[in-house]
C-alpha positions as CSV (number, residue, x, y, z in Angstrom):
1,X,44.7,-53.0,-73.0
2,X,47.9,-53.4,-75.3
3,X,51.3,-52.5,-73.4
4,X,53.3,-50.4,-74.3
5,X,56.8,-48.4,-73.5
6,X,55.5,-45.1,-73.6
7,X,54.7,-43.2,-70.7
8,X,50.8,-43.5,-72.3
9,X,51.1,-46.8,-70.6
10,X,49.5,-47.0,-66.5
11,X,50.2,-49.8,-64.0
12,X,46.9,-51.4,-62.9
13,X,47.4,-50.8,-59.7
14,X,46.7,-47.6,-57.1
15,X,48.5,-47.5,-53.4
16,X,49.4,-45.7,-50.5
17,X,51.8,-44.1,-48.7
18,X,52.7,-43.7,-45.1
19,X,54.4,-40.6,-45.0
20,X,54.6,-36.9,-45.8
21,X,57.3,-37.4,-48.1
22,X,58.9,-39.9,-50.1
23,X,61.3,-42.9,-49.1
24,X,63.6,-45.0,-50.6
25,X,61.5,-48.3,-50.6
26,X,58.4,-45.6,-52.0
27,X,60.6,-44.6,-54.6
28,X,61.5,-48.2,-55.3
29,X,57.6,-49.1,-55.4
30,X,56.8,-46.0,-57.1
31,X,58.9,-47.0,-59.9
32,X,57.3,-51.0,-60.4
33,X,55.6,-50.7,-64.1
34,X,52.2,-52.4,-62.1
35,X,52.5,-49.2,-59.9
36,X,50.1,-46.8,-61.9
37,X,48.5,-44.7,-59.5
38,X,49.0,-43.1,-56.2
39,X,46.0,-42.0,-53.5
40,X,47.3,-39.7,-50.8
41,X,45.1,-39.3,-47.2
42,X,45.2,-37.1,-43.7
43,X,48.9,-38.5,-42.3
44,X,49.9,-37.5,-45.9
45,X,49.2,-34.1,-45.5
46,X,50.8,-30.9,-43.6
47,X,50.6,-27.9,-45.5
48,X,49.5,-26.7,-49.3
49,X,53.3,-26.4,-50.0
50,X,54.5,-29.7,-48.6
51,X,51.7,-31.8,-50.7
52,X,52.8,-29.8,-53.9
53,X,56.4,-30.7,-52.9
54,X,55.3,-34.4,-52.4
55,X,53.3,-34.6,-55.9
56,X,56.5,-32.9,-57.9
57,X,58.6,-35.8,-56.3
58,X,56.1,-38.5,-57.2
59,X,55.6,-37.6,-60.7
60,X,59.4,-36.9,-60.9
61,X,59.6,-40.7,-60.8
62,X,57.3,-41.6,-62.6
63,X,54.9,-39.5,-65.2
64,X,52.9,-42.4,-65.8
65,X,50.9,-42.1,-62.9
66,X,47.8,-40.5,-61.4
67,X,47.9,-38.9,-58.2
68,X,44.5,-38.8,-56.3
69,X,42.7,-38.3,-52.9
70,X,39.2,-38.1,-51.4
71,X,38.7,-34.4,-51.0
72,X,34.8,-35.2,-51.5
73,X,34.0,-32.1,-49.0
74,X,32.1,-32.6,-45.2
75,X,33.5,-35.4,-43.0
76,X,35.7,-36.5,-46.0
77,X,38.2,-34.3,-47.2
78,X,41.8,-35.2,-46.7
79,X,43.8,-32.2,-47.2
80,X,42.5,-29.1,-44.8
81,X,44.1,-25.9,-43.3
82,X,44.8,-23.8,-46.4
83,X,42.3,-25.9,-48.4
84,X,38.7,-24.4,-47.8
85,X,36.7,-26.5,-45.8
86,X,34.4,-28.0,-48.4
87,X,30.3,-28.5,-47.1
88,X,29.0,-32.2,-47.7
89,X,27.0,-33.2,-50.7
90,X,24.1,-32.7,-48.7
91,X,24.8,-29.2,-47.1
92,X,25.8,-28.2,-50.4
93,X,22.2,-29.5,-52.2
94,X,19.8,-28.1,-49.1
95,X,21.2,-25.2,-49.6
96,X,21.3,-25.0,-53.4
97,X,18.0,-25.9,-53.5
98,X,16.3,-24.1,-50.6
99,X,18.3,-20.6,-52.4
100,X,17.4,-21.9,-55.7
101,X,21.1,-21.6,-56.5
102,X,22.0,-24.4,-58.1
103,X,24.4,-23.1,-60.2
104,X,26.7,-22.7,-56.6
105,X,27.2,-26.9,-57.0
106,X,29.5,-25.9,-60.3
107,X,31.5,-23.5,-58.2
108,X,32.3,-25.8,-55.4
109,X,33.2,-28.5,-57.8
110,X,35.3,-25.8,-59.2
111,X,37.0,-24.9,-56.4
112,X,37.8,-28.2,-55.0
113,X,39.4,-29.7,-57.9
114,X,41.5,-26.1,-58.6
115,X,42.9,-26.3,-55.3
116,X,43.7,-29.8,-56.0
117,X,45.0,-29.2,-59.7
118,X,47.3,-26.4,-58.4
119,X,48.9,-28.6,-56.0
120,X,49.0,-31.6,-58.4
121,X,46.7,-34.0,-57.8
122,X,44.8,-35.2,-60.6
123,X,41.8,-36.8,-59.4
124,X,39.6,-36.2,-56.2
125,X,37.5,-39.7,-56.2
126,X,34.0,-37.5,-56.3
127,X,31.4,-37.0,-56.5
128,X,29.2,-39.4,-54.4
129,X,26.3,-40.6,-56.4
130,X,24.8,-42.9,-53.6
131,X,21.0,-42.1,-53.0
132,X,20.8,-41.6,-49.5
133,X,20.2,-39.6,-46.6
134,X,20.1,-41.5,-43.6
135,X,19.8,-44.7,-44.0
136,X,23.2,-45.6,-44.6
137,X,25.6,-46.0,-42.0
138,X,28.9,-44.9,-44.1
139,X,27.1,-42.7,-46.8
140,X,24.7,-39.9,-45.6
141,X,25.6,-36.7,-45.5
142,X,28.0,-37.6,-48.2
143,X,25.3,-37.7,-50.9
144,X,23.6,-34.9,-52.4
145,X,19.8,-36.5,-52.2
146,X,17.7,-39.4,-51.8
147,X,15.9,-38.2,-54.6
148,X,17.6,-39.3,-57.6
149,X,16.2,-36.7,-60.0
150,X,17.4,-33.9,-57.8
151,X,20.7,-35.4,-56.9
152,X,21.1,-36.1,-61.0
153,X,20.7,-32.1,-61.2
154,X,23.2,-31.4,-58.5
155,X,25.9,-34.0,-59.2
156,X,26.0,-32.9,-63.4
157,X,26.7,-28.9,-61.6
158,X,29.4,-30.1,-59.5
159,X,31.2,-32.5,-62.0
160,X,30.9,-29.8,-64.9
161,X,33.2,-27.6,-62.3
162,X,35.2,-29.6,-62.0
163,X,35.6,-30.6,-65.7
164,X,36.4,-26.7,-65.9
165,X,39.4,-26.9,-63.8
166,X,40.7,-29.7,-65.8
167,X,39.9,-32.7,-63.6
168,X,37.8,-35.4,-65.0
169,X,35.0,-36.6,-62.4
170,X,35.1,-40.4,-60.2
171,X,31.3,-41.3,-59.3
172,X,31.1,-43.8,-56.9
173,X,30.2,-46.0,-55.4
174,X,28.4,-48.3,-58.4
175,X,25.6,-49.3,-58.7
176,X,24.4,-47.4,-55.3
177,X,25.5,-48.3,-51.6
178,X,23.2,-45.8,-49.6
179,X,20.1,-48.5,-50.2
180,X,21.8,-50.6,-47.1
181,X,22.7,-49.7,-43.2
182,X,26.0,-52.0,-43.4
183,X,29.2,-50.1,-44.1
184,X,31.4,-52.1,-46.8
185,X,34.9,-50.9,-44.4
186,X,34.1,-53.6,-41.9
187,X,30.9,-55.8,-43.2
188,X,30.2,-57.1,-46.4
189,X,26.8,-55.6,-46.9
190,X,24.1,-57.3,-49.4
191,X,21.5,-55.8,-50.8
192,X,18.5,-57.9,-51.7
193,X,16.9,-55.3,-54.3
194,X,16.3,-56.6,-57.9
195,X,17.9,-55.1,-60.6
196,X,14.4,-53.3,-61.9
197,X,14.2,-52.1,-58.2
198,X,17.6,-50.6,-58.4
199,X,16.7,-49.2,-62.1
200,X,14.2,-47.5,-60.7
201,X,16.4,-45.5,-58.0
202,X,20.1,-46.2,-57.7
203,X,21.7,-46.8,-60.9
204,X,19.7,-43.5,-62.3
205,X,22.0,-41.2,-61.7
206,X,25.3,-43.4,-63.0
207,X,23.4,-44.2,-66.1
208,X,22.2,-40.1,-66.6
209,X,25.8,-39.2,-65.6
210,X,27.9,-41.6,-67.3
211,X,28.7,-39.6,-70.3
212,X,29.9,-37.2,-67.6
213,X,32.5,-39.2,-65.6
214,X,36.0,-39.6,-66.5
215,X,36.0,-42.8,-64.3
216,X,33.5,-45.1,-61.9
217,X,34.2,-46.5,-58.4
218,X,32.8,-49.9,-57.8
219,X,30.9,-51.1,-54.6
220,X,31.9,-54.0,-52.2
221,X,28.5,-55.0,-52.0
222,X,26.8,-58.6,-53.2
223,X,23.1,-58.2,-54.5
224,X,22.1,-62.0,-55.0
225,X,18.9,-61.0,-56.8
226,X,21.5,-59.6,-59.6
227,X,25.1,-62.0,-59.1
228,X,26.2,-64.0,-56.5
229,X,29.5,-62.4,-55.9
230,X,31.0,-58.5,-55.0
231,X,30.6,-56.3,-57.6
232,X,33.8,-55.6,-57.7
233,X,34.8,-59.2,-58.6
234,X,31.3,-59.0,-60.9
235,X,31.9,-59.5,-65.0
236,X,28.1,-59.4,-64.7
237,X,28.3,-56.2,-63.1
238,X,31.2,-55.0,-64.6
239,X,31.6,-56.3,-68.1
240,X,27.4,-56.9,-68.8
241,X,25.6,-54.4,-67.0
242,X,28.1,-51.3,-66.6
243,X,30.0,-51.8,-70.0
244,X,27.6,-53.6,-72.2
245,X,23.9,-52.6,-71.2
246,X,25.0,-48.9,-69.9
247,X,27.3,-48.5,-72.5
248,X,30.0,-46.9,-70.3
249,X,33.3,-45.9,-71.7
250,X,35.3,-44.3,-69.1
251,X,37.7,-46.0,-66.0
252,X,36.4,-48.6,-63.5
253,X,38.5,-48.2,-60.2
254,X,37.9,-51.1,-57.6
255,X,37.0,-49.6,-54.1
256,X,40.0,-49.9,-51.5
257,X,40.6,-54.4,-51.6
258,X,42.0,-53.8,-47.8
259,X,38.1,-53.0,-46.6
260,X,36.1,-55.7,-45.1
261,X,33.3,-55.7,-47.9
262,X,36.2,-57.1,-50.7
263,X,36.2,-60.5,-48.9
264,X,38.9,-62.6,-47.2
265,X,40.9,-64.1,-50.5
266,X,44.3,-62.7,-50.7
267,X,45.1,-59.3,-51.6
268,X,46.5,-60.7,-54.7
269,X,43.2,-62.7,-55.7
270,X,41.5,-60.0,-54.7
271,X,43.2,-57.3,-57.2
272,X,43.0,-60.4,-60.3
273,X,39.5,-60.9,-59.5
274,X,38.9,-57.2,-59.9
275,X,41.3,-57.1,-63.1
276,X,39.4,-60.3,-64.6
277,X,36.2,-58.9,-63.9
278,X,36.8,-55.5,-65.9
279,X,38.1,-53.2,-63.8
280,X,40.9,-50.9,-64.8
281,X,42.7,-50.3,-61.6
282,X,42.6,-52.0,-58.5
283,X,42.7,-49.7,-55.2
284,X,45.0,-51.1,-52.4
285,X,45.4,-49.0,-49.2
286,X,47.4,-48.7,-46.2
287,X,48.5,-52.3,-46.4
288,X,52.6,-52.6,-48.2
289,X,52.4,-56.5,-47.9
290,X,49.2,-56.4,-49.8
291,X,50.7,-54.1,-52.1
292,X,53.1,-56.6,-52.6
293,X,51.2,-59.6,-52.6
294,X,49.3,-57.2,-55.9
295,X,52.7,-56.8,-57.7
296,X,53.4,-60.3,-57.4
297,X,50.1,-61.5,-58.7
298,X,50.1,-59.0,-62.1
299,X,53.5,-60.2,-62.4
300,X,52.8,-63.9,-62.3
301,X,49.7,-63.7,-64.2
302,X,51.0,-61.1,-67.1
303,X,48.5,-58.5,-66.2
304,X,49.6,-55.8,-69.3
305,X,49.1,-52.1,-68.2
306,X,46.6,-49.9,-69.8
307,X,46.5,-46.5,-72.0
308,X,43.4,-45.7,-71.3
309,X,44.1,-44.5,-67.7
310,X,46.0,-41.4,-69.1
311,X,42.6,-39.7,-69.6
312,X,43.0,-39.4,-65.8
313,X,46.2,-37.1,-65.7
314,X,45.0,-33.4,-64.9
315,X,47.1,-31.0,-67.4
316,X,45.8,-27.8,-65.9
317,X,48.3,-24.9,-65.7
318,X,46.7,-23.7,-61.8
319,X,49.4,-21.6,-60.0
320,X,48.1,-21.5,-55.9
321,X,48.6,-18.5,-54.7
322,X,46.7,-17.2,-58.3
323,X,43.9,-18.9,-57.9
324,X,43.5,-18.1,-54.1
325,X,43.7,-14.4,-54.8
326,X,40.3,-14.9,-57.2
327,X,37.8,-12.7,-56.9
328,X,35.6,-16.1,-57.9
329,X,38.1,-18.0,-54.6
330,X,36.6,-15.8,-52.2
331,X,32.9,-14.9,-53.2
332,X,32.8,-19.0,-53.0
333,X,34.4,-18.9,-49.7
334,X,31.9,-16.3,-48.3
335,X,29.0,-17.7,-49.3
336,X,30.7,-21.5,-47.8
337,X,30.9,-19.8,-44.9
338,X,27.6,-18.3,-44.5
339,X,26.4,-21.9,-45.3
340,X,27.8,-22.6,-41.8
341,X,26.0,-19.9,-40.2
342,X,22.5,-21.1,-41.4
């Protein structure tokens, strides 16, 4: 995309943070123009108040910028004591399903992205869309269903809630990583499926959702049958299949380039792969030097930030202790918790 002055214009590039608060060199990062997005985790986190406090002093900065997390719900969810403690995907769809309450899915996506909203974040990077239930090592219980009609169903209730509380929707991870055992963190996984094969199952509920997302996740996973490299680094995934064939309009967000799956280039032939290949914004985590080594290579070769990431910014007017005093907060809470005791 065109660059541009205004704060409309996004750095390409999302990192982390080591700390529960800001310091001088991460306001010095915070402030590079490559520098367009920030995703907090656990050793980020103390209290409700303290990430609020650390979100104001981010986008105080910067405005340009999209805060985000993995508050996905079950074994991933980042920020925790006053949070509610979300179920997993697949908690949440047995019990949907076996209650023939489906309509429950758009209340947990509410909730979990109007506790977010209200303490500033603007994206959680959910909902999974993988197809899985146990045969992935890293997925699982993190997906809804290995059925992809019923997890179509369930993922379109939990993205509409949380299109109500203002925050646009991150599927991941494309086209479909629960069709392997290997976890893309320490392995690079491939997956010899055809592209007919994965038609049939995987990419079903990213093509039936796509109108729905504000933004995709890519996959670190090769499928030879389809290209010969990452998806991530994939035009042919990317540019072809995702923009081109499935006519997909919203943001393409590389998976973390730090995890085993992206390879063993440099970080910053990593992120320009990513960037040349179509992707918006490049995801760089708990590594500074590769987070330099990023800066360095936009710099050099005259990566121009984007507009179109501003879609990402959640405007949503959510005061906390409002919101927690719901009526809506706590009949969603109860029924969360008597999830727990079935």
């Amino acid at each position: 995309m065109q660059e541009t002055n205004s704060l409309n214009s996004f750095g390409r590039l999302m990192t982390s943070l080591e700390g529960t608060s800001l310091t001088h060199e991460n306001k010095k990062l915070i402030l590079n123009k490559h520098v367009g997005g920030i995703i907090l985790f656990s050793r980020n986190f103390e209290s409700q108040k303290q990430i609020q406090s650390l979100c104001s002093d981010i986008k105080s900065i910067k405005q340009n910028i999209i805060i985000a997390v993995d508050q996905e719900g079950g074994r991933v969810q980042r920020f925790k004591n006053e949070f509610t403690a979300l179920p997993s995907m697949q908690e949440l769809g047995d019990y949907t399903l076996e209650k023939n309450k489906l309509e429950f899915c758009h209340e947990v996506g509410w909730l979990m992205a109007s506790e977010l909203a209200a303490s500033g974040i603007d994206i959680s990077f959910a909902p999974v869309l993988d197809l899985d239930r146990e045969t992935s090592s890293i997925i699982g219980n993190r997906a809804f269903s290995n059925d992809p009609n019923l997890l179509i169903q369930l993922a379109r209730k939990f993205i509409n809630g949380m299109n109500e509380a203002g925050m646009q929707a991150t599927g991941k991870h494309f086209p479909g990583h629960g069709g392997i055992f290997e976890d893309s963190h320490i392995s690079e996984p491939i997956d010899t499926r055809s592209y007919n094969q994965l038609l049939e199952l995987d990419l079903k509920p990213f093509i039936e959702l796509k109108d729905n997302l504000g933004a995709l996740m890519t996959a670190h996973i090769t499928f030879p049958n389809i290209d010969s490299i990452c998806v991530s680094y994939s035009d042919v995934w990317i540019k072809e299949i995702l923009r081109e064939k499935l006519a997909f309009q919203g943001i393409v967000f590389s998976d973390d380039l730090s995890m085993k799956g992206a390879g063993d280039y440099s970080m910053g032939e990593k992120a320009i792969k990513s960037i040349e290949a179509g992707c918006d914004m490049v995801l760089v985590c708990n590594d500074y030097d590769g987070t330099m080594d990023v800066v360095n290579a936009f710099e050099k070769n005259d990566v121009r930030t984007s507009i179109k990431i501003k879609v990402l910014q959640n405007f949503a007017n959510l005061d906390w202790n409002d919101l927690e005093n719901k009526d809506r907060v706590k009949d969603i809470k109860n029924v969360i918790k008597e999830m727990g005791r079935t």
